[in-house]
C-alpha positions as CSV (number, residue, x, y, z in Angstrom):
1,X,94.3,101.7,68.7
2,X,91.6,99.7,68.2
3,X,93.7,97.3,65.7
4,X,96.3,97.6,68.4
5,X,93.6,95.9,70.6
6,X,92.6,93.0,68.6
7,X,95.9,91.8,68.4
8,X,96.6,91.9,71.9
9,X,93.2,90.0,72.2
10,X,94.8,86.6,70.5
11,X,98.5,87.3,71.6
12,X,100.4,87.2,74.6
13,X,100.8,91.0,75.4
14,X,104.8,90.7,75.7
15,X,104.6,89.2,72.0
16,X,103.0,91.8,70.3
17,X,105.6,94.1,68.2
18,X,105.0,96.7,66.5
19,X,104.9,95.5,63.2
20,X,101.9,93.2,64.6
21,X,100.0,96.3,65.1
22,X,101.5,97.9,61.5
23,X,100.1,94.6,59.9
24,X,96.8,94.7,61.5
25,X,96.5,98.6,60.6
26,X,96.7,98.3,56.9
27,X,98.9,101.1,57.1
28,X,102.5,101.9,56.0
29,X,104.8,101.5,58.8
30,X,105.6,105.4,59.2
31,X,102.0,106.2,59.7
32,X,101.3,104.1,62.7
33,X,104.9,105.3,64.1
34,X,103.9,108.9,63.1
35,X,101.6,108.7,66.4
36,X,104.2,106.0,68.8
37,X,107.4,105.2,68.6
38,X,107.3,102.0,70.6
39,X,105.4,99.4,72.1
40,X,105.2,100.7,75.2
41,X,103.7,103.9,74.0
42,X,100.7,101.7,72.2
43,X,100.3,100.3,75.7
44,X,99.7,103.2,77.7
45,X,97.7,104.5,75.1
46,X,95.3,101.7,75.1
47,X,95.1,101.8,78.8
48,X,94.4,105.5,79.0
49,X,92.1,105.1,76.5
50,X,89.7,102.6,78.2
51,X,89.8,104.4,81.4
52,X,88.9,107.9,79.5
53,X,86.0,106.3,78.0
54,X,84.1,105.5,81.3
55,X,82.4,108.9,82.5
56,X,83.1,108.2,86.5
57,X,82.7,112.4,86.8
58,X,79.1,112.2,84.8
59,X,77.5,109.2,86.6
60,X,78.7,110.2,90.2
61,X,77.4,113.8,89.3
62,X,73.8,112.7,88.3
63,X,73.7,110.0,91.3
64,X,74.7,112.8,94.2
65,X,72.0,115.1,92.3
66,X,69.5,112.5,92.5
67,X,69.9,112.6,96.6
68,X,69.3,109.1,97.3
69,X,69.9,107.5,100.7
70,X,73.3,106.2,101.3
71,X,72.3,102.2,101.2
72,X,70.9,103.2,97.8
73,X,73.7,105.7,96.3
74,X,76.4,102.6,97.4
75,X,74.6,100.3,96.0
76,X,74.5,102.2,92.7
77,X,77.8,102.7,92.9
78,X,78.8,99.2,93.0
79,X,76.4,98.2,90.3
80,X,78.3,100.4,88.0
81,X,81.4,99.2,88.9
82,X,80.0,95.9,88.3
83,X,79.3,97.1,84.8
84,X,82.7,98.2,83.7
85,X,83.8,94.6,84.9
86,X,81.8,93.3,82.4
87,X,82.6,95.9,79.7
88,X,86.2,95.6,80.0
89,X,86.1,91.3,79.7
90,X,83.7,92.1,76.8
91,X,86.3,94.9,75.1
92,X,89.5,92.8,75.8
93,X,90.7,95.8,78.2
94,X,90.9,93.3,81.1
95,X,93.3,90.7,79.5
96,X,95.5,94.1,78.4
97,X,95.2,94.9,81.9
98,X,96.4,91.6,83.3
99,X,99.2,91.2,81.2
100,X,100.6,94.7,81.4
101,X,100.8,93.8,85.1
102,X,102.4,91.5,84.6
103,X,105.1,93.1,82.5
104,X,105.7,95.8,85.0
105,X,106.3,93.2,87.8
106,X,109.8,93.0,86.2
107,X,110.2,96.4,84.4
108,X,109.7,99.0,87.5
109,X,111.2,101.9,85.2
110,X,107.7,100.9,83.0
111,X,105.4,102.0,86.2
112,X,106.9,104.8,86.9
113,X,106.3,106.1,83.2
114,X,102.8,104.5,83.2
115,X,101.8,106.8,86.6
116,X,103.3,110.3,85.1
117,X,101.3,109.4,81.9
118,X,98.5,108.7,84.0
119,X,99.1,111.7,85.9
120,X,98.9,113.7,82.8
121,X,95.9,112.1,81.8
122,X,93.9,112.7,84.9
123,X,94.8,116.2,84.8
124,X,94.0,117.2,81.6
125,X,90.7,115.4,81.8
126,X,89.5,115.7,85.1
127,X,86.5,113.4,86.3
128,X,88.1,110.3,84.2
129,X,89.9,107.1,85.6
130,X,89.6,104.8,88.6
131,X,91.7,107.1,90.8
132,X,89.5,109.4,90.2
133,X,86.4,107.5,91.1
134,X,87.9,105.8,94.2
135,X,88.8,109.5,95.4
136,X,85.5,110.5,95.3
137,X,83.9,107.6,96.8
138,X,86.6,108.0,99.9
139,X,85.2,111.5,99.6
140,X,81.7,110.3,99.7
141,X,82.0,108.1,102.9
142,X,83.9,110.2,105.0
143,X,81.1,113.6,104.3
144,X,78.7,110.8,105.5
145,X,80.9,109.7,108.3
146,X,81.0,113.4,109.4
147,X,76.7,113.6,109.0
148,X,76.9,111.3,111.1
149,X,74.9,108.5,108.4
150,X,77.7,106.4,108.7
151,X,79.7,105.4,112.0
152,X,83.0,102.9,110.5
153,X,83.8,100.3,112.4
154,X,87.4,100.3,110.8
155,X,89.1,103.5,109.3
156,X,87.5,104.5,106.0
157,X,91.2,104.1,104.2
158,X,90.9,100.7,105.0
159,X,87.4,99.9,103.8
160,X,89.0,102.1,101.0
161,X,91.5,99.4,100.3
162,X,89.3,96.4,101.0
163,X,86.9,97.3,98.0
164,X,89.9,97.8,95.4
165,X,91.7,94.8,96.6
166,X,88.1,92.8,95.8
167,X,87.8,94.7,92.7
168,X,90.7,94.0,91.4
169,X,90.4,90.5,92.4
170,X,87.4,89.8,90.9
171,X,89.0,91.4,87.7
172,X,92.1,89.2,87.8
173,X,89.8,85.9,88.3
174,X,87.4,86.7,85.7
175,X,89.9,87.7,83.0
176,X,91.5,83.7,83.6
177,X,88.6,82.5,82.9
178,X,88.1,84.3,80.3
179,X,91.6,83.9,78.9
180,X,92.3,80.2,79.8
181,X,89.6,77.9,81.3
182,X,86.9,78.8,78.9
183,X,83.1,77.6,79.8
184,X,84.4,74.4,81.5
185,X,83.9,75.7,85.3
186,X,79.8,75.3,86.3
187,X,78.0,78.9,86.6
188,X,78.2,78.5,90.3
189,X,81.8,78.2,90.8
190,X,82.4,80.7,88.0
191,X,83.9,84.5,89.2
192,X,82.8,85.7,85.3
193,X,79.5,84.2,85.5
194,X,79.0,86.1,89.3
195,X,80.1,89.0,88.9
196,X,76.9,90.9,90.2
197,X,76.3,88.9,93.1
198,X,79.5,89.0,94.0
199,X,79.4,93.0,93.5
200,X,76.3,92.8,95.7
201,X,78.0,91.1,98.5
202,X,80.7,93.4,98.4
203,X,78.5,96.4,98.9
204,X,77.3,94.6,101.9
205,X,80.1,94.1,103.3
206,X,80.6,97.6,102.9
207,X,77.7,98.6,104.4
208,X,78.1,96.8,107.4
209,X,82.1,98.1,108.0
210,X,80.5,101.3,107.5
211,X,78.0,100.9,110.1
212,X,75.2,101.4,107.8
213,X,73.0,98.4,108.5
C-alpha cells in the first residue's frame, strides 16, 4: 500500500498500472497480486485505508465525555477536521482523492463498487470514516436542537450539506495547489496556507445557522 501510494504521488492516478506498483514493491509480480487483482482494487484499498486510520469514534467519544459547551465542542470539532486536511495534503491521500474523483466521473459502475466496499468497511469497523463522523455530528446538532441549545435557522440537513460541500471544497482547492501551482500564489490568497482560518470561519458560520451566537 504504502509503495502503491508513492507512485500515485508523482503520477497521474489513471497512469498508474500495476506493474508501477510491482516495480516500486521490490516484489515478484504474484506477491503483490496475491493480495489485488487489479488496479482498482489498490485504489479502494488505499482509500479505505486512509479513512480507517483517523479514529472519528475515539476523538468524538472523549470530546462528548469532556461535556464542553456547544460553541466549544463545534469548535473542536472543526479544528480536527482541519487537521486531517492537513494530514491528508501531507500523506498524498488528497491528490488520490481528487483523482479517483475524477475517474469515477466517467466510470459510474467504479462508484457503485467503491460505496459497497465502503459499506463493508464501515461495518466491520464501526466508528471509522467520514460518513461516520458527519452522522454523528448531524446527530449531535439535532440532540442540541431538541435541548433546546440550538434553534436552526435552516433545517439541520442543510447545514449538514453546507459544511461537506465547504470541506470538500477546501480539499479540492488545496490539493491544486498542492499538485500544480506550487508556492507561487501569496499566503493570503492561498486555500493550503488558510486552512484554519478558513475552518474557523466555517464554524462560524455554523454557529450562527444554528442559532448559537
Amino acid at each position: 500500500m504504502d509503495a502503491a501510494l508513492e507512485v500515485s504521488a508523482r503520477k497521474p492516478l489513471h497512469k498508474v498500472t500495476m506493474k508501477d506498483i510491482v516495480r516500486q514493491t521490490g516484489l515478484s509480480q504474484g506477491g503483490v497480486y496475491k493480495y489485488f487483482a487489479n488496479i482498482e482494487e489498490v485504489w479502494f484499498a488505499l482509500s479505505n485505508r486512509f479513512d480507517l486510520e483517523i479514529d472519528f469514534k475515539g476523538f468524538l467519544t472523549q470530546l462528548f465525555a469532556a461535556s464542553l459547551s456547544p460553541d466549544q465542542t463545534l469548535r473542536a470539532i472543526f479544528t480536527f477536521i482541519g487537521q486531517e486536511i492537513t494530514a491528508s495534503m501531507e500523506s498524498g491521500y488528497s491528490k488520490l482523492a481528487f483523482e479517483l474523483n475524477a475517474i469515477y466521473a466517467s466510470q459510474p459502475e467504479l462508484v457503485k463498487k467503491q460505496l459497497a466496499e465502503q459499506a463493508a468497511e464501515a461495518e466491520a469497523e464501526s466508528g471509522h470514516g467520514y460518513n461516520y463522523f458527519f452522522q454523528q455530528l448531524m446527530n449531535y446538532c439535532a440532540e442540541g436542537e431538541a435541548k433546546g441549545q440550538f434553534r436552526p435557522l435552516v433545517p439541520l440537513t442543510d447545514i449538514l450539506m453546507l459544511i461537506q460541500v465547504t470541506v470538500d471544497g477546501i480539499i479540492r482547492d488545496a490539493t491544486l495547489e498542492l499538485c500544480f501551482a506550487g508556492d507561487e500564489l501569496p499566503a493570503e490568497l492561498s486555500v493550503r496556507q488558510s486552512v484554519d482560518r478558513l475552518m474557523d470561519s466555517l464554524y462560524i458560520s455554523t454557529m450562527t445557522l444554528l442559532g448559537g451566537f
